[in-house]
C-alpha positions in Angstrom: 101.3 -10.5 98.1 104.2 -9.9 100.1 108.2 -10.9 98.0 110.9 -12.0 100.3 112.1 -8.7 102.5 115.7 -9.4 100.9 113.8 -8.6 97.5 112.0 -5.4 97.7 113.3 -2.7 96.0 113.7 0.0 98.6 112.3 3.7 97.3 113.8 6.8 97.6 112.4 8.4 101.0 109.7 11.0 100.5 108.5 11.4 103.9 110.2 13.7 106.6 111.9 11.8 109.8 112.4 15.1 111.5 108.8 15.7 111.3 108.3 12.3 112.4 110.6 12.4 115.8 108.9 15.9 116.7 105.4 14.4 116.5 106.3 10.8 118.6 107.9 13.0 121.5 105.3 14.8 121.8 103.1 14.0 124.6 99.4 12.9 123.6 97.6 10.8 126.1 94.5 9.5 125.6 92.1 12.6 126.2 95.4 15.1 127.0 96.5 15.4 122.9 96.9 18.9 122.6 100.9 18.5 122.8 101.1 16.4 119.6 98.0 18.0 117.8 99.9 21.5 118.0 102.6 19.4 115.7 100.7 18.3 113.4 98.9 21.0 113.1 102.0 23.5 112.4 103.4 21.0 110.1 100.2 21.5 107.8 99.5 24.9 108.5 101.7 26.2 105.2 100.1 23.2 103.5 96.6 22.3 104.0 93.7 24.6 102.5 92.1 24.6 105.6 92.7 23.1 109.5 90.0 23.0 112.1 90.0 21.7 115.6 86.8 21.1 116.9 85.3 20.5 120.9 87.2 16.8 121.2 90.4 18.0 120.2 90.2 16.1 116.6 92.5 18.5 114.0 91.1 18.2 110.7 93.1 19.5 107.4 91.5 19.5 104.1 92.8 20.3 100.5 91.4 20.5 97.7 88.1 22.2 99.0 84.8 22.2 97.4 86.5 18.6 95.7 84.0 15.9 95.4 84.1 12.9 96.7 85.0 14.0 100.3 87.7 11.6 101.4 88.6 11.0 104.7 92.1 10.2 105.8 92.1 9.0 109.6 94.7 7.8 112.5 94.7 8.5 115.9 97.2 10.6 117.8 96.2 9.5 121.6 98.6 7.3 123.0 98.5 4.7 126.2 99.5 6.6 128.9 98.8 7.1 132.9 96.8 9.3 134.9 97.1 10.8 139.0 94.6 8.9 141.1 95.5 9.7 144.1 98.6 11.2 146.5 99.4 9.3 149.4 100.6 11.2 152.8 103.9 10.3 151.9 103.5 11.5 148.4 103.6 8.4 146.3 101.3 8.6 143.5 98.8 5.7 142.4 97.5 6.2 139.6 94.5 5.0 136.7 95.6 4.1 132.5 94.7 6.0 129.9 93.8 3.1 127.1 95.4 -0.6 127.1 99.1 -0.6 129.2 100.5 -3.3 130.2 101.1 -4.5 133.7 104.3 -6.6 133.2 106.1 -4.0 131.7 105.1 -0.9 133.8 107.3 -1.6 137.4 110.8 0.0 136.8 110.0 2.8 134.2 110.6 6.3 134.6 107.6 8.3 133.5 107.0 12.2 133.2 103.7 13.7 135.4 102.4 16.6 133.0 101.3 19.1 135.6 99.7 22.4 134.5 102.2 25.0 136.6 105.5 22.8 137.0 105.9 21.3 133.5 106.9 17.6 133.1 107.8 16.0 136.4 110.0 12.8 136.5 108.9 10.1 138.4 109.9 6.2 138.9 107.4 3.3 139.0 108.5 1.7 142.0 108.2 -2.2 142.8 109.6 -4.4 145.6 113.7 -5.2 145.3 114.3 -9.0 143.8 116.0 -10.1 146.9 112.9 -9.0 149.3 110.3 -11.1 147.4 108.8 -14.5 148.1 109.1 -17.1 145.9 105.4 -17.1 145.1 105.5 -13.2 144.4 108.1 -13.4 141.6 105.8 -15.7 139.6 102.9 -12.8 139.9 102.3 -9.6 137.7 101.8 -6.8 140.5 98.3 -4.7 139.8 98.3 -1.9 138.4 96.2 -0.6 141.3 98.7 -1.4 143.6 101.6 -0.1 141.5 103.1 3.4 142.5 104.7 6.4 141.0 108.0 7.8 144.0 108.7 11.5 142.7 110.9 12.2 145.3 108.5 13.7 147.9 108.6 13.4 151.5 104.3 14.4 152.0 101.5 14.9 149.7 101.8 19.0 150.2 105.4 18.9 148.8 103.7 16.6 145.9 101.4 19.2 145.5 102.3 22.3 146.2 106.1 22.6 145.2 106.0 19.7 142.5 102.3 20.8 140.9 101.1 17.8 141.1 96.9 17.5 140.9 94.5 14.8 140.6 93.9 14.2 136.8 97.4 14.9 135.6 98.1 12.6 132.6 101.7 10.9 132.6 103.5 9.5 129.9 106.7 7.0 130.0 109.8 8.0 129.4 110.6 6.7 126.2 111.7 9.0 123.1 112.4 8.5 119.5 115.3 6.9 117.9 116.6 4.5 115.1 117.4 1.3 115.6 120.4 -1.0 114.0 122.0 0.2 110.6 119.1 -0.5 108.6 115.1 1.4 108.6 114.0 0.7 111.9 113.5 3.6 114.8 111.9 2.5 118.0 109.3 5.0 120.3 106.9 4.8 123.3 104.2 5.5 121.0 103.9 4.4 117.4 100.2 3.5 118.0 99.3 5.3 117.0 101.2 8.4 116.1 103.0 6.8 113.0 99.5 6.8 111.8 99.1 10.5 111.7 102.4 11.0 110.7 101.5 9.0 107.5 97.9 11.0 106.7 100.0 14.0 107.1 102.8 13.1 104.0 100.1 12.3 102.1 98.9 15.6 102.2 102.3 17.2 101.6 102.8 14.8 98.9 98.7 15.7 97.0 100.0 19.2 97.0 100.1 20.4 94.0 99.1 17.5 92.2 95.9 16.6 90.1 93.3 14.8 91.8 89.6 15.6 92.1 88.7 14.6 95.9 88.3 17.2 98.8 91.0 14.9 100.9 90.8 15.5 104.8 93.6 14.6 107.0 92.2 13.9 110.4 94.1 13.2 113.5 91.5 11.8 116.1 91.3 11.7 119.9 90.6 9.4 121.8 90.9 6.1 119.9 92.2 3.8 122.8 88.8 4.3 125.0 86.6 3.5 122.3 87.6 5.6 119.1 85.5 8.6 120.3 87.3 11.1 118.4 86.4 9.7 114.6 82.9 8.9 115.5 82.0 12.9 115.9 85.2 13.8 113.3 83.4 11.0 110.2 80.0 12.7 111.4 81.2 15.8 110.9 83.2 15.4 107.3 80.8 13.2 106.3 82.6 11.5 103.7 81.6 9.4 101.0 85.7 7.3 101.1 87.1 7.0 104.8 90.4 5.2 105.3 91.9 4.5 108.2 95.5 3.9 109.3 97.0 2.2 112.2 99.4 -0.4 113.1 98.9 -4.1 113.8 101.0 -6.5 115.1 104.4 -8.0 113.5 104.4 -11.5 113.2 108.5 -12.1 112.4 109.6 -12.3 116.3 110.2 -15.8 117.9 107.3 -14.4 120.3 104.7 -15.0 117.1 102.8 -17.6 115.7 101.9 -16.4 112.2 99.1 -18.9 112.1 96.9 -17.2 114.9 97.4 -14.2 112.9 98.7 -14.0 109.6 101.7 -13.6 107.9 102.7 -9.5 108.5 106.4 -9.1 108.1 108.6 -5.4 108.9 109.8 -3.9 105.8 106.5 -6.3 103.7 105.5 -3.5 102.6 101.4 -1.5 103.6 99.4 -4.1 105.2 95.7 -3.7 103.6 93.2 -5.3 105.4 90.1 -7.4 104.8 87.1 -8.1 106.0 83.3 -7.0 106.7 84.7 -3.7 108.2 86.3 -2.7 104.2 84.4 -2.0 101.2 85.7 -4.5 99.1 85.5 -1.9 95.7 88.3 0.3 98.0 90.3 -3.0 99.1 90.7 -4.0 95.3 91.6 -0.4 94.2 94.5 -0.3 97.0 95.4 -3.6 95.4 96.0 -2.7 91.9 97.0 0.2 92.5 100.0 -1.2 94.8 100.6 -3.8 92.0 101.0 -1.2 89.2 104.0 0.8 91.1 105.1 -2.4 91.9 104.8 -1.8 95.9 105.0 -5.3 97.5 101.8 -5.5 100.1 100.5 -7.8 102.7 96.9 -8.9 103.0 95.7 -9.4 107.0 91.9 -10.7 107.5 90.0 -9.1 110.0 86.9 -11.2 110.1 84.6 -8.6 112.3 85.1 -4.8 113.2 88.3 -3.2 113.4 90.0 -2.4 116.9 90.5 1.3 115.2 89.1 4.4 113.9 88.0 2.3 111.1 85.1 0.6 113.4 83.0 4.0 113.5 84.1 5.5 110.3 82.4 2.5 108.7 78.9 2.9 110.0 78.7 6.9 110.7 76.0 8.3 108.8 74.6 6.2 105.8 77.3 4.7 105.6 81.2 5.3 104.4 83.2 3.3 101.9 85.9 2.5 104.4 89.5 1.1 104.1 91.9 0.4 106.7 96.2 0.5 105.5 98.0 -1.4 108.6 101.7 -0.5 109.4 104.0 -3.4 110.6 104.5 -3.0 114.3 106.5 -4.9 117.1 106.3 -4.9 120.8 102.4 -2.9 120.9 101.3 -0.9 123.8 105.4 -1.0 125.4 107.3 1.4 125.6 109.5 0.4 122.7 107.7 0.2 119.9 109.5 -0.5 116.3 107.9 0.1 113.0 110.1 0.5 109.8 110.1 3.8 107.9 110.4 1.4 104.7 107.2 0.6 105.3 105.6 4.2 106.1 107.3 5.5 102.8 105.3 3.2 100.8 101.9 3.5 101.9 102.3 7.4 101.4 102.9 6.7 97.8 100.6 4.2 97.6 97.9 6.6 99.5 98.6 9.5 97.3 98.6 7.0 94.1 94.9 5.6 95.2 93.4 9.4 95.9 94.8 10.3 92.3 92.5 7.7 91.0 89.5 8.6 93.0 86.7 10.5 91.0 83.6 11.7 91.6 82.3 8.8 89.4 83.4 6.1 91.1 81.1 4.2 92.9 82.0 2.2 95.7 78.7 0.3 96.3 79.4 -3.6 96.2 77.9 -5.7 93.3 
């Protein structure tokens, strides 16, 4: 289990930050990833044996092909965002969300319209002044179907036809990467879950080279936050015999938290590997020792039914996958600040790379 934060030995950093900043700024809203998979998919391209995108935008790269097992490494690079709806006369902009946002924290956020001829167009969600409201309407959360985006226009053809704005356009906030106090903490609109794929992607930089007997594929999936769409047709199309997934999950250290509706999940505690009906418990043990042996403190979250990530369809593609799921601490989920700490991310790529080491071709994972 999890030492005392104050305790852990911090290891020396394996994983690359620059890499890391390129990938969160990157725009990749649910269904409009292309941005962000063009990242990743240079980062690997001098790396990976192999990278295929296929029809829903999921980017797949292997090493160590014709390897046996197959094992599948997955986290989602989609992101809560916003999408055009409609363009009043005026030309303010309502709009639908792409995946879970929040409406308390939307009014008062600059956000950037990704049009297809004028590039990214700043706008402001707009909300009635303080002094102008009733008493009654300061207590309420305003819709999100009757919040507004102001661009600046004066009509819907100046929206549309000097701005390039068109119904569909997907619109992320204006939030970028950056670290956070003195210590290992950096703070992005989007760490759920691009933190993920950053991690799946070291891991593959760090197996190069190295011995281990698995063909290991490093998928970053579409389209998790509308129902994990991407790693259902990505697993069916690896078809591995080892799937793990990784995401983040929620922080429980902010006075906000009660760690008894939740569990105990502390930044800097170290990988968070989870259990439950969703994990094959011969993969959840292996994760276990493993972490003990290089002496990687770890924290154990109980998911008593199926996942809310990739992990949910990997599970039950097929015949069946051996399926894990390695949490990242994460504060503040679906704002537009989110904080993770890079602590954290360096130890579950050694920890990843330490577990695929040990996979053979041999090892069953069927429970007894």
């Amino acid at each position: 289990m999890s030492e005392k934060i104050e305790n852990i030995e911090k290891k020396p950093r394996i994983i690359n930050e620059k890499f890391l900043e390129k990938l969160v700024n990157a725009p990749s809203p649910t269904g409009f990833e292309q941005p962000a998979q063009s990242v990743y998919r240079e980062y690997l391209n001098d790396i990976a044996d192999k990278i295929k995108t296929d029809v829903m935008g999921n980017v797949d790269a292997v090493l160590n092909l014709e390897g046996n097992p197959r094992i599948a490494l997955m986290a989602h690079v989609d992101e809560v965002g916003l999408q055009v709806k409609y363009i009043d006369e005026k030309g303010f902009i309502r709009f639908h969300m792409l995946g879970g946002v929040d409406a308390h924290l939307t009014p008062g956020n600059r956000v950037r319209i990704l049009t297809g001829s004028k590039g990214k167009i700043l706008g402001v969600i707009g909300k009635k002044a303080i002094h102008l409201q009733k008493p009654e309407e300061r207590k309420n959360v305003v819709k999100l179907d009757q919040q507004f985006i102001d661009i600046g226009a004066t009509s819907r053809e100046e929206a549309v036809k000097e701005l390039g704005i068109e119904i569909g356009d997907p619109i992320i906030f204006e939030h970028s990467y950056a670290p956070l106090g003195k210590g290992d903490l950096v703070v992005s609109r989007c760490f759920d879950d691009k933190i993920g794929t950053f991690i799946i992607a070291e891991v593959i930089k760090s197996l190069k080279g190295t011995k281990f007997e698995g063909e290991v594929h490093a998928v970053a999936t579409t389209q998790e936050e509308i129902g994990t769409r991407g790693a259902i047709t990505s697993t069916y199309s690896v078809n591995p015999q080892v799937g793990i997934a990784y995401d983040v999950t929620f922080a429980t250290d902010t006075p906000d938290m009660k760690e008894s509706d939740i569990g105990i999940v502390k930044m800097g505690g170290g990988p968070v590997i989870v259990r439950g009906p969703n994990i094959n418990p011969i993969l959840f043990n292996l994760f276990v020792e493993t972490a003990k042996e290089l002496g990687i403190p770890y924290q154990i979250l109980a998911t008593p039914r199926a996942t809310g990530n990739d992990a949910r369809s990997i599970q039950i593609s097929r015949s069946g996958v051996a399926t894990g799921v390695i949490a990242i601490p994460n504060r503040y989920m679906h704002s537009m600040s989110e904080i993770v700490n890079l602590n954290d991310v360096n130890m579950i790529v050694e920890l990843t790379v330490a577990v695929i080491q040990k996979i053979t071709k041999e090892m069953s994972f069927i429970p007894q």
